[in-house]
Phi, psi and omega in degrees: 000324189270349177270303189312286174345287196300296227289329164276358171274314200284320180282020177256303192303309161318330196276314179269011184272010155273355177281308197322092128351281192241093198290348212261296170317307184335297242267304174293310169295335191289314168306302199284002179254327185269352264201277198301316177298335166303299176318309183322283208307355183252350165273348190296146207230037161195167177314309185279314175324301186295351169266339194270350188260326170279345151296293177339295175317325197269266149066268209272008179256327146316276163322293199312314228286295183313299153316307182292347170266301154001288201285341209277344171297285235265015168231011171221126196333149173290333191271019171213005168322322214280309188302321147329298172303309192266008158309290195324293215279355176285303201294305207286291164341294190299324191278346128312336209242326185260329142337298190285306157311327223211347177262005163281322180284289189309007136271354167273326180320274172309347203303150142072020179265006192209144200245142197134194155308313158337314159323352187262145171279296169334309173290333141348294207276318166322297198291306186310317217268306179311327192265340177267355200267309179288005185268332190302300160335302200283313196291310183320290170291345160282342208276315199249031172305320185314318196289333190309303157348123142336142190205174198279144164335078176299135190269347198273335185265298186324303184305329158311316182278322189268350148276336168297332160314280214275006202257322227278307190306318161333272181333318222263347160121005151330148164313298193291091166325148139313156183272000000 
């Protein structure tokens, strides 16, 4: 489930990405939608609930995954790019790797301290990880609230909806071809 998620967060954001404007909302939402399914998916209380909530999660981990490599080409310089990436991807490694360390002892931790679902040290530690991932998501959109704002028209994408408009129209046995 979470891999077909990403793989359909990531091939949508590909399909549409000359409509995207502002990847930085994308981005933020993409967490914070992936952040909140985790959490669903660490309350969930069957087998099938936890796949539709961890496809969701794969979802918004896809969008994030893509907007967010997206904004990091097109704002950073070609002569710190390479250093850059494998900064991103050195530091991701670790806090995995330290993830992994810490989320057994924090489920053992939590294990029986709360009674309910909660009661699981796992599901526990799940619901901790989901709420910081969305809080990362929500500071993301407050940081780039500006952007929220009406902004000028792209015109290179409106003319993409009006040739897909007039292709749609074509098909459909209209008189006029696309040019």
């Amino acid at each position: 489930a979470l891999g077909v998620g990403v793989g359909v967060g990531m091939g949508t954001v590909t399909l549409f990405g000359r409509f995207i404007s502002r990847r930085e909302i994308w981005f933020g939402a993409g967490l914070s939608v992936t952040g909140a399914a985790i959490v669903a998916t660490a309350l969930a209380g069957s087998l099938i609930g936890a796949a539709a909530w961890t496809f969701l999660a794969g979802l918004g981990t896809g969008v994030a995954y893509v907007t967010g490599f997206t904004h990091l080409h097109s704002v950073v310089t070609d002569e710190i790019r390479g250093r850059t990436f494998a900064a991103l991807f050195a530091s991701a490694r670790a806090a995995l790797l330290v993830s992994f360390g810490l989320a057994g002892i924090g489920a053992a931790a939590l294990d029986g301290l709360v009674s309910g679902r909660l009661g699981s040290g796992i599901r526990a530690v799940m619901t901790v990880g989901g709420a910081v991932i969305v809080s990362s998501g929500l500071a993301t959109l407050w940081a780039v609230r500006a952007q929220f704002r009406p902004g000028p028209i792209d015109e290179a994408a409106l003319e993409s909806l009006r040739d897909a408009s007039d292709a749609i129209t074509w098909i459909r046995g209209a008189r006029r071809p696309p040019e």
